[in-house]
C-alpha positions as CSV (number, residue, x, y, z in Angstrom):
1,X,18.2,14.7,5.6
2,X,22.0,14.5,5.5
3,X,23.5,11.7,3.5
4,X,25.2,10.0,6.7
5,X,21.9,8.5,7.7
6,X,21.4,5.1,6.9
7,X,19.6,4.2,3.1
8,X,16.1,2.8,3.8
9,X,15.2,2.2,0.1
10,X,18.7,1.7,-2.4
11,X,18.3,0.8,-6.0
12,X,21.1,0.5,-8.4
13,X,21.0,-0.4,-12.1
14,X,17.0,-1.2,-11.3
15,X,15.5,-2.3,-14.5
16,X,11.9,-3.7,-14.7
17,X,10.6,-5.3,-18.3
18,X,6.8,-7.0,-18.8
19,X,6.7,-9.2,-21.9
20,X,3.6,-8.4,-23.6
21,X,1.7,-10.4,-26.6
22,X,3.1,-7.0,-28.3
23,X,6.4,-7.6,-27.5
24,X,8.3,-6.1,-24.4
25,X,7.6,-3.2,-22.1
26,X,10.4,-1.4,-20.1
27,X,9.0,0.2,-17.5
28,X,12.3,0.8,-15.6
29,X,15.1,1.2,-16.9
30,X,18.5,1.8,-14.7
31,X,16.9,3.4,-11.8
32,X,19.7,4.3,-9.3
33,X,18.3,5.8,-5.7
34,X,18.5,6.2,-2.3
35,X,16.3,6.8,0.1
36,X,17.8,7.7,3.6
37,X,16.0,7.3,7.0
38,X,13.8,10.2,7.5
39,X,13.5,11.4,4.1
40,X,10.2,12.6,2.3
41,X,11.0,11.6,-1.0
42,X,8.5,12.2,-3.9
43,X,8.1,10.9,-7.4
44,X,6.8,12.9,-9.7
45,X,6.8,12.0,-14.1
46,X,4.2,11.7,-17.0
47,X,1.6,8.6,-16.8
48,X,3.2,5.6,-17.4
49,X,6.5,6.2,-16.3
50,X,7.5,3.8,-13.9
51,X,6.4,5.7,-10.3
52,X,4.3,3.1,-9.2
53,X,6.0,0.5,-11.1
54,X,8.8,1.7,-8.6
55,X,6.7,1.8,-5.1
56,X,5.0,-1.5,-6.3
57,X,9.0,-3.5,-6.6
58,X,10.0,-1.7,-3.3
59,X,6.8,-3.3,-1.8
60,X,7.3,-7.0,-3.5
61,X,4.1,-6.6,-5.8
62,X,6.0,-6.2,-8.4
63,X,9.2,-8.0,-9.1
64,X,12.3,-6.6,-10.4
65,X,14.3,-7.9,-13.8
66,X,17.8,-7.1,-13.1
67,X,19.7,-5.2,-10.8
68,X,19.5,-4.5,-7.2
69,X,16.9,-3.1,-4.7
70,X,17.3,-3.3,-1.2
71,X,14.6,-2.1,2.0
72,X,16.2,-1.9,5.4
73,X,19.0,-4.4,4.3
74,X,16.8,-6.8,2.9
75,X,15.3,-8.1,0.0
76,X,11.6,-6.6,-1.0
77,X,9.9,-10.1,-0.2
78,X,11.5,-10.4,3.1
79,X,11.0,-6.4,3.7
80,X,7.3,-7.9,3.0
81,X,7.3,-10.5,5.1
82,X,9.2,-8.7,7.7
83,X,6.3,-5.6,7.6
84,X,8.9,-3.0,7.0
85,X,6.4,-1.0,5.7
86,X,2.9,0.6,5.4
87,X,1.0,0.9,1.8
88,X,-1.7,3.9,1.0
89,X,-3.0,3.2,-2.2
90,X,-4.7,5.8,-5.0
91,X,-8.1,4.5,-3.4
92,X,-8.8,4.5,0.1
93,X,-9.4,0.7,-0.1
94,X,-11.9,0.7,3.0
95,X,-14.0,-2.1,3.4
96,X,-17.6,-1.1,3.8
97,X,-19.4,-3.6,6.0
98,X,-16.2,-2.3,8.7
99,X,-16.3,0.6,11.2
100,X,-13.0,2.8,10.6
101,X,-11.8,0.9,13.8
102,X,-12.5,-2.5,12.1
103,X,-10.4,-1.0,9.0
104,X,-7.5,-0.3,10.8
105,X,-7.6,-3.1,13.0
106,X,-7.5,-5.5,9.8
107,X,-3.5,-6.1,9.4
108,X,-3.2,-6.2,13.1
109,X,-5.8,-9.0,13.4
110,X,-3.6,-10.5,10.6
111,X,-0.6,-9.9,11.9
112,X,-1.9,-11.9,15.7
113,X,-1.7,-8.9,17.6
114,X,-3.8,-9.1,21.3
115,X,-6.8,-7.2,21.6
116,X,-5.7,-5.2,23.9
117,X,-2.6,-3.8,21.6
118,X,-4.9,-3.7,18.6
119,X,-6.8,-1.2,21.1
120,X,-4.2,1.0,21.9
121,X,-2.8,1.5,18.0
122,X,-6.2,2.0,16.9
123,X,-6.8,5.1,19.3
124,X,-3.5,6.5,18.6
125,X,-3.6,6.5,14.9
126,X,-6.9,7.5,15.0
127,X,-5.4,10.2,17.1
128,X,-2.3,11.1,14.3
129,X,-4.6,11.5,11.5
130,X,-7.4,13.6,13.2
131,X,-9.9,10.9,13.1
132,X,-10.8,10.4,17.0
133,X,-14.6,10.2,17.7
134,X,-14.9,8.2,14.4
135,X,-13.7,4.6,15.2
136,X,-17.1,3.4,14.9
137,X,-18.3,5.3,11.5
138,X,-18.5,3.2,8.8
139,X,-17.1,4.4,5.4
140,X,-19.5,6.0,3.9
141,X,-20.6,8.0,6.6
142,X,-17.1,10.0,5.8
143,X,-15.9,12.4,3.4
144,X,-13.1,11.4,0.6
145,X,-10.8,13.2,2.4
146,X,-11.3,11.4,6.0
147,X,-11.4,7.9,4.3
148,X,-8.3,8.6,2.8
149,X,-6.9,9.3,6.3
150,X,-8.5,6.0,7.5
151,X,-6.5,4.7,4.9
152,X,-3.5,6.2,6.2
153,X,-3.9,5.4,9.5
154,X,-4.3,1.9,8.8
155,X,-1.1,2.0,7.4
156,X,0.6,3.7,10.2
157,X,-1.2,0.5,12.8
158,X,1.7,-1.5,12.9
159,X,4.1,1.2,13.1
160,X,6.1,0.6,10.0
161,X,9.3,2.8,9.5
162,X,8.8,3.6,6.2
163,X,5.5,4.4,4.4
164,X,4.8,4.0,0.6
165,X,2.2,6.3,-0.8
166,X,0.6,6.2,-4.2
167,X,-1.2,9.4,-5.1
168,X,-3.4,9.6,-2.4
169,X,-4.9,12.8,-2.5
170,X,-5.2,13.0,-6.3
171,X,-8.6,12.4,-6.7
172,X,-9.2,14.8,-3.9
173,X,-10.3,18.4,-4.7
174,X,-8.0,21.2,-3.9
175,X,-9.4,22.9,-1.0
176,X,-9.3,18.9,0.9
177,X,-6.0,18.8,-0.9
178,X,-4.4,21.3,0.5
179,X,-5.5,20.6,4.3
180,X,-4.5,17.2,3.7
181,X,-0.6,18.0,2.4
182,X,-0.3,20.2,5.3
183,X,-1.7,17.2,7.4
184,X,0.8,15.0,6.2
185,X,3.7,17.4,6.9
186,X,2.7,17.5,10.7
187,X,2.4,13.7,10.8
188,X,5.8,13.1,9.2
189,X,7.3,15.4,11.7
190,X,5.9,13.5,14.4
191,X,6.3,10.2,13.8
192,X,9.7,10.4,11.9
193,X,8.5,8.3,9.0
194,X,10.3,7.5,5.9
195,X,8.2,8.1,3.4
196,X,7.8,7.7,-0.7
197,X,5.1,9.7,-2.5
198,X,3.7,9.3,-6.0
199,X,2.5,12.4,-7.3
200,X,1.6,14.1,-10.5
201,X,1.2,17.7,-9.1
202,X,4.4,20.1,-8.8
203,X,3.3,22.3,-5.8
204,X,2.7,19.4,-4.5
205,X,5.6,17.7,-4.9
206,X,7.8,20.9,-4.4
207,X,5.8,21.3,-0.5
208,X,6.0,18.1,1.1
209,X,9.5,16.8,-0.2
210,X,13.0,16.8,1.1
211,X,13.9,15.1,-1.9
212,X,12.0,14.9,-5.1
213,X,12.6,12.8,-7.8
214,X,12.1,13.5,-11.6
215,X,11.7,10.1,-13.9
216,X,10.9,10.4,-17.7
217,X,8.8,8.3,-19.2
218,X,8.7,4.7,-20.2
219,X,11.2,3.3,-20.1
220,X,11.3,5.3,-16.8
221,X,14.2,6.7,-15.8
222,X,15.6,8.9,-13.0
223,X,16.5,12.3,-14.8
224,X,17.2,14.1,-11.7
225,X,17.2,14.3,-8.2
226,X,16.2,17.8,-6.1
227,X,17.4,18.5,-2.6
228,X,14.9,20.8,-1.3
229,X,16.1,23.9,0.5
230,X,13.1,24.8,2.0
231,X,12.8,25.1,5.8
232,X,11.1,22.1,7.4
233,X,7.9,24.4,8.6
234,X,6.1,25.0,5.8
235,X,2.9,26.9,6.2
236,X,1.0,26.7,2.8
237,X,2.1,30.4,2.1
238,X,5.5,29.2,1.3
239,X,4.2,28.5,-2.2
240,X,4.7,31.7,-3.2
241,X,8.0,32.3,-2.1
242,X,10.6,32.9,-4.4
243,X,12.3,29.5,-3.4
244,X,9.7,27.5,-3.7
245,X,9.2,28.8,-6.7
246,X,12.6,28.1,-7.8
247,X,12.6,24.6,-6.8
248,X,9.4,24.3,-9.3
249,X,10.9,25.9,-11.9
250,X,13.7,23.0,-12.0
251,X,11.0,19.7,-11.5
252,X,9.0,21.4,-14.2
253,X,12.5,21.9,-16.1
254,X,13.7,18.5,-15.5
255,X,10.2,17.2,-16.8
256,X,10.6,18.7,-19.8
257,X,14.1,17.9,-20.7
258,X,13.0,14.3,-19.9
259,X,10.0,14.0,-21.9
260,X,10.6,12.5,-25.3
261,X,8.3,12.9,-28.4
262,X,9.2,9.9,-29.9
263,X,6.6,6.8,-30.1
């Protein structure tokens, strides 16, 4: 994504601190970032360093101490109130006495849209994820990986531009992961999403980004910022190219040079 397109996400000096009865804890520190429309833009640093921290102020569920942070021009609790966005969660987060229609329908309900409407996004969602024929499944009747693209899809309802995701495939097993990434990729391409990724996986990182985004940890900081170079299709072969593998090389470099030993 070339810089000319417009900043969905821009944080500058972005510094987040919790007081604690152990005194203080900085969980950002100075976060400076944009995120333009159309960007796949994913996080990726050691436990505790401030990724979901960072999701969590873009989304108003967490509230910044200093600096700035806009979304789409305006101010995380009116980007909430607005519903500039979507929210996938670790967890699918699917309520269990409600069909996977039922699920998805739940912020349009909330949000007054007419039957008829709720209708229509339900099928096609159902539709972008590769859910159709299971509207009236409940959860349980569906694999981890299919109730995490309930999830998804639930998130995609209302059609927000830009779609936050905290590691949702990482409690997924690798053979579900993989189909899932390359899932992802296809959705993104279709419905021109903006979309921020927690991750703690490299490969996976390196495959869905165009922009990933190294933080060190606590107080988490932005260490650097990788422009990916790979072509837009990427068949799961591409991750053992030699520029995929390059682009690995540095996250796993900037990880390191970012990691302090000091407690």
């Amino acid at each position: 994504m070339t810089s000319s397109a417009p900043s969905v996400v821009s944080a500058r000096n972005l510094c987040l601190t919790y007081e604690t009865n152990d005194g203080p804890v900085h969980a950002l520190s100075n976060v400076d970032l944009d995120v333009r429309k159309g960007d796949f833009v994913s996080f990726i640093g050691p436990s505790g360093c401030g990724k979901t921290t960072f999701l969590r102020v873009i989304a108003d569920l967490e509230r910044k101490t200093s600096g700035d942070i806009t979304v789409n021009g305006m101010t995380p609790e009116e980007a909430r109130t607005n519903r500039a966005y979507g929210y996938v969660f670790q967890a699918a987060a699917l309520y269990p006495w409600r069909t996977i229609e039922k699920n998805i329908a739940l912020p349009l309900e909330i949000m007054g849209y007419a039957k008829s409407d709720q209708a229509k996004r339900i099928e096609q969602t159902l539709d972008l994820v590769n859910l159709t024929g299971f509207a009236h499944k409940y959860p349980w009747q569906l694999s981890g990986g299919m109730q995490q693209r309930a999830s998804i899809a639930r998130a995609l309802a209302f059609d927000a531009d830009l779609l936050l995701m905290d590691e949702p495939f990482g409690a997924l097993d690798e053979i579900v992961r993989d189909h899932l990434n390359e899932a992802l990729l296809k959705l993104w391409k279709r419905t021109n999403k903006t979309i921020c990724f927690v991750t703690h996986s490299i490969p996976e990182a390196v495959y869905l980004s165009t922009k990933i985004v190294v933080m060190s940890p606590r107080p988490g900081r932005v260490t650097d910022v990788i422009e990916s170079t790979l072509p837009h299709e990427r068949p799961l072969g591409i991750r053992e190219t030699p520029e995929f593998l390059e682009i690995a090389h540095r996250v796993r470099d900037g990880l390191r040079a970012g990691h302090s030993y000091e407690e």
